[in-house]
N, C-alpha and C positions, 0 to 999 in steps of 0.2 A: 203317305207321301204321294203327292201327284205326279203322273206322267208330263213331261215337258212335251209339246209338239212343237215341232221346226217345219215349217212350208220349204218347200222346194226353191222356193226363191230367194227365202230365207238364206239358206247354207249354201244356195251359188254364190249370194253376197258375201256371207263370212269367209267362204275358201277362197273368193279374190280380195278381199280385206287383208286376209293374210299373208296371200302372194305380192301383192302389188304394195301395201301399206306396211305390214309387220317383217317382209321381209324371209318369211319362212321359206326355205325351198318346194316347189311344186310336187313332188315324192311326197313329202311329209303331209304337206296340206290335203292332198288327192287320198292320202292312208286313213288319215284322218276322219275325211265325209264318206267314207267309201263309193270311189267314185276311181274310173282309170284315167291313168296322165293323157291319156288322149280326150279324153271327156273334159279333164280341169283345166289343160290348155284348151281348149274351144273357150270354155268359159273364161278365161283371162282374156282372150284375145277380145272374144264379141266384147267383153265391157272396156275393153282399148279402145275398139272400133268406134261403137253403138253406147259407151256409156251405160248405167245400169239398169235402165229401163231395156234396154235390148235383150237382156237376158234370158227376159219370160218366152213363156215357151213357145215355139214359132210351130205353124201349123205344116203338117206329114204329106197336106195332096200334095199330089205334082201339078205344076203350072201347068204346061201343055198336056193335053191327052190325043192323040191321036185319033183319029177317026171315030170323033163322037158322034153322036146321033145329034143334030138340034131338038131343042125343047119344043 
């Protein structure tokens, strides 16, 4: 029997599918993907905001850095 893989954007998608579309409560959905309510709410909201494309995964630098050196 084969392993199913699920991509990470995959099951962003299904956990707001189910919040927003099925109607699940956000406890349930977040227990579900193993994932905290504060994690599954960001992901409702961005795809409120930004639609589903927004979801992926946004990049960790910081904008400004302080007193960088020029290249």
């Amino acid at each position: 029997m084969p392993f199913t893989s699920v991509s990470t954007m995959d099951s962003r998608r299904l956990l707001v599918c189910r919040v927003l579309d099925e109607g699940w409560p956000l406890s349930q959905a977040c227990r579900q993907f193993g994932v905290t309510r504060p994690t599954g709410r960001k992901w409702v909201q961005r795809a409120l905001s930004e639609g589903i494309l927004g979801m992926r995964e946004l990049s960790r630098a910081p904008k400004l850095v302080p007193r960088r050196t020029p290249h």
